[in-house]
Each structure stands twice: as C-alpha cells, then as structure tokens.
Backbone as ProteinMPNN parsed JSONL, in Angstrom:
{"seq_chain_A": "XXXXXXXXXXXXXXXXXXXXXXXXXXXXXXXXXXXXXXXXXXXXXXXXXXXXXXXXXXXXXXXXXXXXXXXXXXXXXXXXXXXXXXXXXXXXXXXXXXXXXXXXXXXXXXXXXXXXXXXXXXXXXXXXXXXXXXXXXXXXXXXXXXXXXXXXXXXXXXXXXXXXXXXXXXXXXXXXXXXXXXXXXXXXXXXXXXXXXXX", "coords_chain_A": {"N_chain_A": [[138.098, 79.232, 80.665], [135.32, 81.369, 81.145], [132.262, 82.531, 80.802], [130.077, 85.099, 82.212], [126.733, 85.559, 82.8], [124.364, 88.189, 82.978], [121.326, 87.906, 83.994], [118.972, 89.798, 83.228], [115.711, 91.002, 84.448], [113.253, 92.811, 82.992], [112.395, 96.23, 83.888], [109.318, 97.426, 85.862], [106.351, 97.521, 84.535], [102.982, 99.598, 84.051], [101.075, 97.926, 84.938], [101.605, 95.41, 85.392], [101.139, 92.05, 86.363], [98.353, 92.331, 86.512], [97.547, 92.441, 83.504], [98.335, 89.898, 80.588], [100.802, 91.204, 79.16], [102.706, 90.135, 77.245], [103.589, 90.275, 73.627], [101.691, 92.273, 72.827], [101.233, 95.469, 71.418], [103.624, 97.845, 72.595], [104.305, 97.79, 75.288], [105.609, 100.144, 77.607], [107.77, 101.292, 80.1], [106.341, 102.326, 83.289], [105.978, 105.437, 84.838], [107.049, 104.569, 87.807], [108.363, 102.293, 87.084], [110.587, 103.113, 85.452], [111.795, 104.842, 87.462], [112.863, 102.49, 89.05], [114.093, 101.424, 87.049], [116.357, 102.879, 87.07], [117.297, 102.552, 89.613], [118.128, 99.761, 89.227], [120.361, 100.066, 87.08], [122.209, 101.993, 88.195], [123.146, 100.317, 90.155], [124.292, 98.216, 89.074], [126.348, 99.603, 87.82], [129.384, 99.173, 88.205], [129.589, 96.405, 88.146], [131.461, 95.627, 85.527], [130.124, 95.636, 83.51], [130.284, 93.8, 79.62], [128.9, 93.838, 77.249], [125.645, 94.184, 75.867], [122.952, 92.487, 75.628], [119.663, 92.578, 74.296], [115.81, 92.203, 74.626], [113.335, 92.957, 71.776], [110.941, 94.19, 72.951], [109.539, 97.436, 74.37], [110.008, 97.759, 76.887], [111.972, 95.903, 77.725], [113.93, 97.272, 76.276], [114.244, 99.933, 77.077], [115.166, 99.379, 80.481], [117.618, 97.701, 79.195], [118.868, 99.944, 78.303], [119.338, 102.186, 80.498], [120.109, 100.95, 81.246], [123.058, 100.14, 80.203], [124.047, 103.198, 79.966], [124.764, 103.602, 82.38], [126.781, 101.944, 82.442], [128.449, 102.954, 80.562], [128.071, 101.559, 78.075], [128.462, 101.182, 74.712], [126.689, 100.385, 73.136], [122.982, 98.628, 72.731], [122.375, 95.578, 71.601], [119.686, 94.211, 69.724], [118.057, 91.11, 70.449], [115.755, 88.497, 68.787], [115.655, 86.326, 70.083], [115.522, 86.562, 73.028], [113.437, 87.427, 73.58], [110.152, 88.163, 74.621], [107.825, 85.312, 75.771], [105.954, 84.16, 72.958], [102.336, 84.435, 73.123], [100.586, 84.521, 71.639], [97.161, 83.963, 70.562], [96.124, 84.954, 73.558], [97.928, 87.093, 74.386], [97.461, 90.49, 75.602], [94.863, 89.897, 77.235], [93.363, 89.941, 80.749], [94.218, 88.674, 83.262], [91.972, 87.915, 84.798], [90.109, 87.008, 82.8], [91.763, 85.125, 81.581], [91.682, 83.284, 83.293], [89.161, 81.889, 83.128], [89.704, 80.211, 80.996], [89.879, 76.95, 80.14], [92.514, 76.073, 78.798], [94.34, 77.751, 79.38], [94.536, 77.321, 82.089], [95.733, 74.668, 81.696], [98.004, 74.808, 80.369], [99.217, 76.13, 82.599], [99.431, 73.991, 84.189], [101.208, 72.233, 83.349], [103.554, 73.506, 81.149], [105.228, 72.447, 79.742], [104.159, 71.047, 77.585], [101.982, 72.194, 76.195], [100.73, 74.019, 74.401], [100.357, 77.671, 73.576], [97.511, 78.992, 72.116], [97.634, 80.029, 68.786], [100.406, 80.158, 69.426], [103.784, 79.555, 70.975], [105.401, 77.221, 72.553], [106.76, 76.954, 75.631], [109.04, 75.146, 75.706], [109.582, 75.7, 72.846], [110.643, 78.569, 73.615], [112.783, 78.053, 75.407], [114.458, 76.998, 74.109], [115.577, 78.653, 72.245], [116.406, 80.514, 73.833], [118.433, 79.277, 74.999], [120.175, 78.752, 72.94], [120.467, 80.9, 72.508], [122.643, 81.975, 74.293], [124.541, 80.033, 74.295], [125.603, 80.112, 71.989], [126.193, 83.103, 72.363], [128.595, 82.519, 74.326], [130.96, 81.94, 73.444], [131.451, 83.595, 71.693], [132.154, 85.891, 73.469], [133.97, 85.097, 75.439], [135.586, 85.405, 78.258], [134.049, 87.725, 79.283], [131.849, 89.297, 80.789], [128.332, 89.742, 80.652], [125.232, 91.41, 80.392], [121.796, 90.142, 79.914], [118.698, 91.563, 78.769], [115.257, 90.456, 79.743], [112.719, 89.001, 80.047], [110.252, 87.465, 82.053], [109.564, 85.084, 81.961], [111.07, 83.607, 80.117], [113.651, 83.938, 81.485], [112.954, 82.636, 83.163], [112.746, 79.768, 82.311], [115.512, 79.221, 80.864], [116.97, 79.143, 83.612], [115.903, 77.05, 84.326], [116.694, 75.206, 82.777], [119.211, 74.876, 83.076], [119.748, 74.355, 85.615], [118.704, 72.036, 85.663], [116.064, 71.2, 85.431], [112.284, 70.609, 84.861], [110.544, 72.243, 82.42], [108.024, 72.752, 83.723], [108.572, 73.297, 85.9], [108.832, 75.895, 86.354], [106.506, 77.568, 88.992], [107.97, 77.54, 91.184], [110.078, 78.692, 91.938], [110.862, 82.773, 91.705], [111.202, 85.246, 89.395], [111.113, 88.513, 89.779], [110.344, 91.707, 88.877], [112.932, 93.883, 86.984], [115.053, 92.227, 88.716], [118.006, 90.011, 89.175], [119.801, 87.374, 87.907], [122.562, 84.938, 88.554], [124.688, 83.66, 85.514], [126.554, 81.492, 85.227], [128.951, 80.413, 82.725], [131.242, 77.891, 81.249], [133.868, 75.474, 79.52], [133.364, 73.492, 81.465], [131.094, 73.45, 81.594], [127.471, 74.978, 83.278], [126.173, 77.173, 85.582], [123.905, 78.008, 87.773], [124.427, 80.698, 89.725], [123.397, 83.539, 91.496], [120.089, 83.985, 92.184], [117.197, 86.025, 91.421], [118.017, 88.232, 92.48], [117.66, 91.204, 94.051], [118.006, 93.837, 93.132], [117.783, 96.49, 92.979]], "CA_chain_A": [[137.377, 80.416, 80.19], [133.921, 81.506, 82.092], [131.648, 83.752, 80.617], [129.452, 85.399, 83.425], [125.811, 85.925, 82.208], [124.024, 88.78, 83.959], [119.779, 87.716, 83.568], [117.924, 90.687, 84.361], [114.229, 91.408, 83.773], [112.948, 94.847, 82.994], [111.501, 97.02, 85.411], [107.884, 97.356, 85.963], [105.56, 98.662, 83.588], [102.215, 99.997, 85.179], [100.155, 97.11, 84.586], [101.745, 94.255, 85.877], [100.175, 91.683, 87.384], [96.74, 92.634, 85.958], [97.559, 91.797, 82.253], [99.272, 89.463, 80.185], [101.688, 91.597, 78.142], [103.158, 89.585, 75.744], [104.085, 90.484, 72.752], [101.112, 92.911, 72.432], [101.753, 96.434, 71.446], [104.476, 97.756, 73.021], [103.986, 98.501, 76.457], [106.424, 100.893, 78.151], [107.688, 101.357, 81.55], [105.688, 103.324, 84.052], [107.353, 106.234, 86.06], [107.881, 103.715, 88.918], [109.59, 101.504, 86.081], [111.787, 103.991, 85.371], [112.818, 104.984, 88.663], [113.221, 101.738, 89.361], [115.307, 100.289, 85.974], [117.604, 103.742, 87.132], [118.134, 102.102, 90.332], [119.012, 98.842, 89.294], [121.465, 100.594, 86.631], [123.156, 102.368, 89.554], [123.419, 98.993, 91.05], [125.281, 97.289, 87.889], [127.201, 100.372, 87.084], [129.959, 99.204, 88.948], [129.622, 95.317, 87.713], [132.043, 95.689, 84.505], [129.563, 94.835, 81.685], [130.94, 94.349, 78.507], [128.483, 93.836, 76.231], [124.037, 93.782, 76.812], [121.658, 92.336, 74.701], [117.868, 92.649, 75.207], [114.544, 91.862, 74.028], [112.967, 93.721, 71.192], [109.585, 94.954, 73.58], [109.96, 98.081, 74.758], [110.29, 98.007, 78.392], [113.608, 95.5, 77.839], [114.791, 98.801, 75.778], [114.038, 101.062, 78.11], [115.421, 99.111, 81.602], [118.892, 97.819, 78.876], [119.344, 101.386, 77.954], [119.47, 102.563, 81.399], [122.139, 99.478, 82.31], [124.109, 100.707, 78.989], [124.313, 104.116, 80.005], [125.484, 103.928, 83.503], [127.948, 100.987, 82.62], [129.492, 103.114, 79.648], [128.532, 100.469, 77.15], [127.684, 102.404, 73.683], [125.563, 99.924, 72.138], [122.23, 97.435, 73.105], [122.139, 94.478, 70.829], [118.473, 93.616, 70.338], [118.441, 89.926, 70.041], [114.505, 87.848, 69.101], [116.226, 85.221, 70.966], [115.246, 87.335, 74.265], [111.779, 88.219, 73.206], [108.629, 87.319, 75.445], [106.65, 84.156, 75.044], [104.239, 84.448, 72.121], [101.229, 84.169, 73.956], [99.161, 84.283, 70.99], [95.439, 84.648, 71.094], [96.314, 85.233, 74.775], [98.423, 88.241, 74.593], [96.817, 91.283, 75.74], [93.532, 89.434, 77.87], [93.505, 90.284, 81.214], [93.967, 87.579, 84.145], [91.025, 87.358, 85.137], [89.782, 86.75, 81.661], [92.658, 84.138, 81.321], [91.567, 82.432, 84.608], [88.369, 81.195, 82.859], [89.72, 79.442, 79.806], [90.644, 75.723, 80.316], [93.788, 75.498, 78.137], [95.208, 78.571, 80.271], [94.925, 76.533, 83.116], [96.599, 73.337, 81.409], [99.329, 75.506, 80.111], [100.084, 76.835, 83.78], [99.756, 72.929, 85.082], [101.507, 71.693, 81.872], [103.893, 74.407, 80.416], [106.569, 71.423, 78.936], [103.725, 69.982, 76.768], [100.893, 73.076, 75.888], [101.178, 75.461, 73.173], [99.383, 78.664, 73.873], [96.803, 79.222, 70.893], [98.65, 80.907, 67.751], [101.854, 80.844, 69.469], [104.815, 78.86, 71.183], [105.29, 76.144, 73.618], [108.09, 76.733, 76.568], [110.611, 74.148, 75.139], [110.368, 76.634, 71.913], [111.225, 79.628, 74.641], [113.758, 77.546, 76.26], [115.494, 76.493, 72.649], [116.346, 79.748, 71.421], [117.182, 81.466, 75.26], [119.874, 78.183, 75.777], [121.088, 78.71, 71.82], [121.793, 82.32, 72.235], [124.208, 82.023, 75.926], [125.857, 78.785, 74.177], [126.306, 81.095, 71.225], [127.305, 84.125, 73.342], [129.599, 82.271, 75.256], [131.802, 81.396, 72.566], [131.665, 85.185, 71.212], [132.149, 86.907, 74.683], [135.18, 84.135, 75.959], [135.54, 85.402, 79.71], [133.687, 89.043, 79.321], [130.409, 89.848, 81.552], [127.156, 90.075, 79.457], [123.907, 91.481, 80.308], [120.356, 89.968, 78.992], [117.745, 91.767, 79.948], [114.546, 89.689, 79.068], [111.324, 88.65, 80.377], [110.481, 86.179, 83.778], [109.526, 83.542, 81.534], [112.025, 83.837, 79.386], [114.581, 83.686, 82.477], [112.431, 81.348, 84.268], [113.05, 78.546, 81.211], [116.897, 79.058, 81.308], [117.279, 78.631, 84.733], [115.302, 75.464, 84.735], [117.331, 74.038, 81.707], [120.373, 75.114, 83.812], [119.176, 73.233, 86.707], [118.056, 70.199, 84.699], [114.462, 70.769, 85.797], [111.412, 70.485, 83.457], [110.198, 73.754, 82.425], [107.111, 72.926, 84.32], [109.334, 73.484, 87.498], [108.72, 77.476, 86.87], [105.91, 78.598, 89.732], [108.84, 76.924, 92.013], [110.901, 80.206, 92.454], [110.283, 84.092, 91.152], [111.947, 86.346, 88.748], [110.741, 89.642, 89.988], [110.971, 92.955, 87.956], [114.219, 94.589, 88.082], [115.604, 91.14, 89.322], [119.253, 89.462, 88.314], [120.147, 86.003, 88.079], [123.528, 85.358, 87.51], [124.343, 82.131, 85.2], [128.12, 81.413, 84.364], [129.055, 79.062, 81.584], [132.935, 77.534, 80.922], [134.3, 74.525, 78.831], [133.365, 72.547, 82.352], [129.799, 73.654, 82.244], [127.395, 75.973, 83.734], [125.463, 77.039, 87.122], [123.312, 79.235, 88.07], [125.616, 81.635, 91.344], [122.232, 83.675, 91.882], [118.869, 84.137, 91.871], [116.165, 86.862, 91.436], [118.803, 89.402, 93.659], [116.551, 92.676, 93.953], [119.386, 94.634, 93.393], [117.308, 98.268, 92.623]], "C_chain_A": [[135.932, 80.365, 80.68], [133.432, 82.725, 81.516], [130.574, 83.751, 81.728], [128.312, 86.557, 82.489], [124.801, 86.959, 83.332], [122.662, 88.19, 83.793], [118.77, 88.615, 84.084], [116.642, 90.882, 83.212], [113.836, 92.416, 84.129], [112.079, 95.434, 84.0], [109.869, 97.147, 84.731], [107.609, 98.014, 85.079], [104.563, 98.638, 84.872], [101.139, 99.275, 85.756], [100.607, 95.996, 84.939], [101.405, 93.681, 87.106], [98.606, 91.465, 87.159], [96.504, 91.674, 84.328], [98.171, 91.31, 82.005], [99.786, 90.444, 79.072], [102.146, 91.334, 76.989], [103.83, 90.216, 75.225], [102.349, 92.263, 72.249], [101.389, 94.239, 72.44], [103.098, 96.183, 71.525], [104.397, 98.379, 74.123], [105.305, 98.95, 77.259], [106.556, 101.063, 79.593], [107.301, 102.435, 82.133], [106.785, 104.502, 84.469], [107.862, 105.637, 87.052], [108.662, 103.211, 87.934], [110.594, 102.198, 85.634], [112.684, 104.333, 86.42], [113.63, 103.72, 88.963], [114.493, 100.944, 88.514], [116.84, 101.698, 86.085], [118.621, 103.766, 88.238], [119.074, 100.708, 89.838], [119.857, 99.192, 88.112], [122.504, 100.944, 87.247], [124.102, 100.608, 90.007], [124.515, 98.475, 90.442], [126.275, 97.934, 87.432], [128.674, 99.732, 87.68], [130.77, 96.77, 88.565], [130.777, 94.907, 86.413], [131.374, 95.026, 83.057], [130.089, 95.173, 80.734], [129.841, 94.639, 77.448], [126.595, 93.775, 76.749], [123.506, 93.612, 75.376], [119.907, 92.501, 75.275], [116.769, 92.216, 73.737], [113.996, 92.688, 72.976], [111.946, 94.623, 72.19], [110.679, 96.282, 74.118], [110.699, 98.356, 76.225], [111.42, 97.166, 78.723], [114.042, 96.704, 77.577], [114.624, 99.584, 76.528], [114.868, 100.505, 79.626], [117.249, 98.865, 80.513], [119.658, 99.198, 78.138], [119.643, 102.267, 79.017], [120.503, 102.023, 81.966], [123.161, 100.468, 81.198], [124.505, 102.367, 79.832], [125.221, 104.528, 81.459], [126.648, 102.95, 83.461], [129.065, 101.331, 81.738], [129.54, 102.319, 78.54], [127.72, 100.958, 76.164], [126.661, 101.466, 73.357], [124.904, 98.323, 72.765], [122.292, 96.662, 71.749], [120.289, 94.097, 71.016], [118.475, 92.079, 69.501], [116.697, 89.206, 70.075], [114.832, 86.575, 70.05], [115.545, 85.222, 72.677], [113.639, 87.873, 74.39], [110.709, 87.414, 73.811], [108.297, 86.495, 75.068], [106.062, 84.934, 73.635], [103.554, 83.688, 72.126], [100.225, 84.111, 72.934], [98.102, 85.251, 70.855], [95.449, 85.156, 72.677], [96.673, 86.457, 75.219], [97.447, 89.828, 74.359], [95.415, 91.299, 76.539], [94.263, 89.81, 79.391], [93.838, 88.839, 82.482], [93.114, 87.431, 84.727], [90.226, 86.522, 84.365], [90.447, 85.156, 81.553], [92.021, 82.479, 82.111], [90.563, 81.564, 84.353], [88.764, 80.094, 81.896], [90.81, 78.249, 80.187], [92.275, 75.409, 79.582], [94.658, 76.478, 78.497], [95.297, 77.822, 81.369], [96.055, 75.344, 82.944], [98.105, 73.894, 80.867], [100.43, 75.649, 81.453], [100.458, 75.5, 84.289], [100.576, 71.903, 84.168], [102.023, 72.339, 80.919], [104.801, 73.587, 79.513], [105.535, 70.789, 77.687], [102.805, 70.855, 75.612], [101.036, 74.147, 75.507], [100.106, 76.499, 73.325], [99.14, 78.532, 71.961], [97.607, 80.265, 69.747], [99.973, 81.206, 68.424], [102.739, 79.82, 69.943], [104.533, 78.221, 72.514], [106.576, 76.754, 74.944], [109.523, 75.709, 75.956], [110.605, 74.95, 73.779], [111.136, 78.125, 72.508], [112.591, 78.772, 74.988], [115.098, 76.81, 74.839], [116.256, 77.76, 72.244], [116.849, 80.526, 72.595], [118.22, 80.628, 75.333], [121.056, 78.55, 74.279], [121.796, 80.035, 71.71], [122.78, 82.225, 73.727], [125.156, 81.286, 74.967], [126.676, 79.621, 73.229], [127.544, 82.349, 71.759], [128.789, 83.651, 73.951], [130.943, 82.084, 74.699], [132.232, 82.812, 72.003], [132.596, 86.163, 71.79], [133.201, 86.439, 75.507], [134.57, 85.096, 77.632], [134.798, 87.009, 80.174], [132.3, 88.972, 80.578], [129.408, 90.485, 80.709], [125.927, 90.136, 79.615], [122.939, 91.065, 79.634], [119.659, 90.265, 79.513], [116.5, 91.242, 78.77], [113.473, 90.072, 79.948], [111.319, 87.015, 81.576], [110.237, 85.093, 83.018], [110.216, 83.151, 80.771], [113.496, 83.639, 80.453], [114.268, 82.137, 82.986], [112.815, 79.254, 83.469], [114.449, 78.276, 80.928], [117.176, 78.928, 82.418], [116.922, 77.367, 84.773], [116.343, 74.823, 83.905], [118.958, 73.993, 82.509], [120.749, 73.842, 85.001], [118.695, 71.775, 86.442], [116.801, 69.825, 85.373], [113.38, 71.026, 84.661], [110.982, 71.579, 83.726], [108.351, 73.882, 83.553], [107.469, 73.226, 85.949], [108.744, 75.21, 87.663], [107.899, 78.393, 88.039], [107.451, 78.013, 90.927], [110.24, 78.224, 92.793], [110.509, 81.295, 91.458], [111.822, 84.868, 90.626], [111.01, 87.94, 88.572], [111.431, 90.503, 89.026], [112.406, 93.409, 88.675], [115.202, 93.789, 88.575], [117.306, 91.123, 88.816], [119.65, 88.594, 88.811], [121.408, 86.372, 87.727], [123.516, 83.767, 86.978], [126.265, 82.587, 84.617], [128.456, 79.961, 83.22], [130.751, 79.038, 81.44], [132.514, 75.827, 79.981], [133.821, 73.193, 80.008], [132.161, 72.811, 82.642], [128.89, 74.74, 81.937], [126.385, 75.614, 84.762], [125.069, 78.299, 87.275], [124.105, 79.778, 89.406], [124.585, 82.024, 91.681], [121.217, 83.742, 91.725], [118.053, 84.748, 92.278], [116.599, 87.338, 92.45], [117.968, 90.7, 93.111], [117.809, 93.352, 94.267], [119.093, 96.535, 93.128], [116.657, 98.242, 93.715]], "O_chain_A": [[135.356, 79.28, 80.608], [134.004, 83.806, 81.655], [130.155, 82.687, 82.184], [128.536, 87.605, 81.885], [124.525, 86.498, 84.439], [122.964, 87.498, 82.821], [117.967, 88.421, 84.997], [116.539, 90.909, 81.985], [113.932, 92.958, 85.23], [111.214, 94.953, 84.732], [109.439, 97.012, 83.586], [108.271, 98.969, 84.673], [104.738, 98.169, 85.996], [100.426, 99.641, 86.69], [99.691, 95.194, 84.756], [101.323, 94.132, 88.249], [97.888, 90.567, 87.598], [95.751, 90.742, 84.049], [99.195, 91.507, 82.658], [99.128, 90.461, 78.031], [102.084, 91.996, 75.953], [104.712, 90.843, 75.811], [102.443, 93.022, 71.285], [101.887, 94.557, 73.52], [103.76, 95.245, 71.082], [104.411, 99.609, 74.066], [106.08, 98.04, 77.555], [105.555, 100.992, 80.306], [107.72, 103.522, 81.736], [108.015, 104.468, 84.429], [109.009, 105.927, 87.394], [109.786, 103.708, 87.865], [111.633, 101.568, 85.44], [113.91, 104.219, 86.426], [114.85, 103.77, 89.117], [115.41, 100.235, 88.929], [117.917, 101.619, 85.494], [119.743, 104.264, 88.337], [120.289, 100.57, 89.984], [120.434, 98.116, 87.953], [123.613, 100.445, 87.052], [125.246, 100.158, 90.063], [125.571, 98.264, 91.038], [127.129, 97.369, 86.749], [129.362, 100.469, 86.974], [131.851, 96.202, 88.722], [130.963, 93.692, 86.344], [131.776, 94.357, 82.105], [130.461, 96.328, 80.528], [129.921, 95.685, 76.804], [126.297, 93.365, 77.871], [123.594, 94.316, 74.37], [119.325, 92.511, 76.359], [116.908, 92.036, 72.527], [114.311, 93.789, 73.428], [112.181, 95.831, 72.197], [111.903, 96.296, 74.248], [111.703, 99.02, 76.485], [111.994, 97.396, 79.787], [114.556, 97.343, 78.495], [115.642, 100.253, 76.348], [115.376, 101.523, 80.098], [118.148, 99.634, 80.854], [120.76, 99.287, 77.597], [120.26, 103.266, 78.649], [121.387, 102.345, 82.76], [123.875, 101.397, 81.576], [125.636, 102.339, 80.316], [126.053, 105.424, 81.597], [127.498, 103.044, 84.347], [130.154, 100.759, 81.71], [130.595, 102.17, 77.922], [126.532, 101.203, 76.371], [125.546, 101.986, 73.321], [125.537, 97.326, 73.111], [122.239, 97.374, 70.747], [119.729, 93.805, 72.073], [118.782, 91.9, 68.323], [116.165, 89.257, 71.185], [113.935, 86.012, 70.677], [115.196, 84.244, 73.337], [113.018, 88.558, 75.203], [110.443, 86.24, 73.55], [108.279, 86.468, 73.838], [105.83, 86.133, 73.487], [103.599, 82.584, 71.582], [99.093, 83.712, 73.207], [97.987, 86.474, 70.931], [94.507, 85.914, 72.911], [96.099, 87.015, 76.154], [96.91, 90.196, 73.315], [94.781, 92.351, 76.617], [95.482, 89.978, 79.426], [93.338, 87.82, 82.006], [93.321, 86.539, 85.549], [89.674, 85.524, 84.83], [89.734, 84.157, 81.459], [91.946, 81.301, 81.762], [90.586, 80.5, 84.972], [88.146, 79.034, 81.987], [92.011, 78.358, 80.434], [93.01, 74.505, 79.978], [95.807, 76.336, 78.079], [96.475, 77.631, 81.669], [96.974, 75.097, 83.725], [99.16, 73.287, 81.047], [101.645, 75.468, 81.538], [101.564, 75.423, 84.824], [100.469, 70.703, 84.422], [101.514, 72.205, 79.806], [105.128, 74.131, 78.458], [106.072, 70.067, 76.847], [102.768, 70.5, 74.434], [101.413, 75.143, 76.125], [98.939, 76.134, 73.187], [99.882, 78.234, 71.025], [98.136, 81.295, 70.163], [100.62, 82.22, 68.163], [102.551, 78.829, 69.237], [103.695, 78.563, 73.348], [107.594, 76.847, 74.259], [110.743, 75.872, 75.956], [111.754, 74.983, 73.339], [112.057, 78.667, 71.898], [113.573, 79.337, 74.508], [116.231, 76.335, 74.905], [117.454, 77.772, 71.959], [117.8, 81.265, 72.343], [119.206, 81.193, 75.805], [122.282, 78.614, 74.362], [122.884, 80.368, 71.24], [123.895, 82.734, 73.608], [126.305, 81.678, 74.765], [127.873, 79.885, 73.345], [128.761, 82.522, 71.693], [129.823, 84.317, 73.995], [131.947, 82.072, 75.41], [133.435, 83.055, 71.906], [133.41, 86.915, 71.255], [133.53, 87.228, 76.393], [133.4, 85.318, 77.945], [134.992, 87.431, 81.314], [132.37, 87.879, 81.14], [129.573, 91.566, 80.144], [125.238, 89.216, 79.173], [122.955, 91.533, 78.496], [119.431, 89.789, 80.625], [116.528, 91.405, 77.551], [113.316, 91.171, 80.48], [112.046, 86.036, 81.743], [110.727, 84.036, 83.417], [110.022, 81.95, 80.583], [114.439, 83.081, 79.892], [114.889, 81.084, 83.13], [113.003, 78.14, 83.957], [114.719, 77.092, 80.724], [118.18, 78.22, 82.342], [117.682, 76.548, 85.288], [116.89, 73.835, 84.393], [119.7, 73.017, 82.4], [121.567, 72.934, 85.143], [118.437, 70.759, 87.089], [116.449, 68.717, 85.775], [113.686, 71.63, 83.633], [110.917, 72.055, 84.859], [107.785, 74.91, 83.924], [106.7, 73.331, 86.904], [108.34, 75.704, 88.716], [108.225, 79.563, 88.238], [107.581, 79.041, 91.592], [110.921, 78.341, 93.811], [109.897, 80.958, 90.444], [112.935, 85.004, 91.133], [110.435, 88.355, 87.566], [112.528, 90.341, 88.491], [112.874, 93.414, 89.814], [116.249, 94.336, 88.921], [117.794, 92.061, 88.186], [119.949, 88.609, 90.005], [121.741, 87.352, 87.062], [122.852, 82.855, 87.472], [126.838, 83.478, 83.989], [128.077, 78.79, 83.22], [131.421, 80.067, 81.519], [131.433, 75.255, 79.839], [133.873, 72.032, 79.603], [131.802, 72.56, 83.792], [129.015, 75.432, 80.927], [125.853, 74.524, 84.97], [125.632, 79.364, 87.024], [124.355, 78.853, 90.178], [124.094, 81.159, 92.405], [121.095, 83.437, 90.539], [117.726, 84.497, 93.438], [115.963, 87.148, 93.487], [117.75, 91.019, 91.942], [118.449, 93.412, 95.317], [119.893, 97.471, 93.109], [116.043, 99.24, 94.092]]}, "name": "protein", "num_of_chains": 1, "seq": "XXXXXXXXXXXXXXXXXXXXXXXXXXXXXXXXXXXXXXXXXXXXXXXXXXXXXXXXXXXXXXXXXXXXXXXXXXXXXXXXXXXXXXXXXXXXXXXXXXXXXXXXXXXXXXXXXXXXXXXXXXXXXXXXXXXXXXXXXXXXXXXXXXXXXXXXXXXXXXXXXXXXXXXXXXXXXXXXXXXXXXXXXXXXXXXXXXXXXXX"}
C-alpha cells in the first residue's frame, strides 16, 4: 500500500520576496497568484486527487481551492499541521529589516537549533508536517493527497525524508506554485520529485 503525497506551495502573493509573511494577517494572492494557482490547477486536474488539505493562511486557501475545483474534489481540509512557521516577533518585518538583526542571521546559519523570537524552532515545523503524512497515510491507504503549504514547511519534510538536518534547506528551492511529490508505503518513503513548476 503507497500513499502518493502531492506537496505543493501556493502561488504567489504580490509581495514575495520583499517580506516575511508568516503568519501575519492574512495575505492573499495577487492577480499573478491567481493566474498562476489556475494554471497549476489545470496542471493537476488530470492527476486523480482524492483528498487536499491545506494551510489555514489565506493564499494556501485560495491556490487549494483552485486544485479542488478543477480536480472535482468537494471539500479542502484545513489542517494547523500545514500552517507557516511562526516567525514571531519576525513576522511581518521586511528583509531588509531582518538582514540587520543577529539572531535572523543565526537562525538562517542554524535553523535545527534557533527559535525565532515568540515563536517555533524548525524541528517544531518538521514534527507536526512528518505527524500529519504518517497520520494521513494510514487514513488515505493507496489514494493521492494534495498539501498545499508553505516552502518552509515543505522544505523541512523533504529534509526529514532525505535524512538531512533541517539546516540542509538553502540546498534546493520550493518555488511558488511548485510540487514535490513524496510517496510513503509499509517499506518506507522517498521523495519521486522536486519543486516541478508545473503552472
């Protein structure tokens, strides 16, 4: 039995790149992000998803509501399991801003050890992204199951996949829009691809 995990991350909002996002507000996807989470819907329509969970933020809901609709699948699951870092005092500063403060730096050179201010470490990201698949997998037996999440939030299951330390993450990219795939069975699991620009 093989469940086949789709890992996609939501299409662009208008601001990425510039700010850290987070958990702040709820920032929504641009009109490119839209076009774009309607291509990579197109793309997946065709994939046989059974089931999609996503992130509470908006711009998961907005890119797994666009997969749902072209795949025929009535209902998103929103799971906190899937939900951005919390960045803290961090969430919402800009990167340039970021770029000054020493314990943003030690975070980026030191994400396995360094707890962003008021919020979570990577090995607490990487605990609850590995507990919901193992979960899923057991739920979903041999089905196909969208998560659409967040790059660091991907980027921390792939590594644990790979049996690399979460500080492995600048090491490859989970672009917007992206999709990993990750399969899991009774004999395992393995990542098949990675960060396919499939919109």
């Amino acid at each position: 039995m093989t469940t086949t995990f789709l890992l996609v991350r939501h299409a662009a909002h208008d601001r990425v790149g510039c700010f850290l996002a987070g958990r702040t507000g709820d920032v929504p996807l641009g009109i490119a992000g839209r076009e774009q989470a309607q291509r990579l819907a197109a793309r997946l329509a065709g994939e046989g998803i059974g089931s999609i969970y996503a992130s509470p933020r908006k711009r998961t809901q907005e890119t797994a509501a666009a997969i749902a609709a072209a795949s025929d699948v009535a209902e998103v699951v929103t799971t906190e399991a899937l939900d951005e870092v919390d960045f803290g005092d961090w969430s919402g500063k800009t990167f340039d801003v970021l770029d000054t403060d020493p314990l943003w730096r030690r975070w980026n050179a030191m994400r396995s050890l360094v707890r962003a201010p008021g919020g979570e470490t990577m090995l607490d990201v990487q605990c609850r992204a590995v507990g919901l698949v193992a979960a899923l997998a057991q739920r979903h037996g041999q089905e196909k199951v969208a998560l659409v999440s967040h790059a660091d939030v991907i980027k921390t299951l792939v590594c644990h996949i790979l049996g690399l330390s979460s500080d492995a993450w600048p090491r490859f990219d989970i672009a917007p829009a992206s999709v990993s795939v990750l399969v899991m069975g009774d004999w395992g699991a393995k990542i098949q691809t990675l960060n396919e620009n499939v919109s």
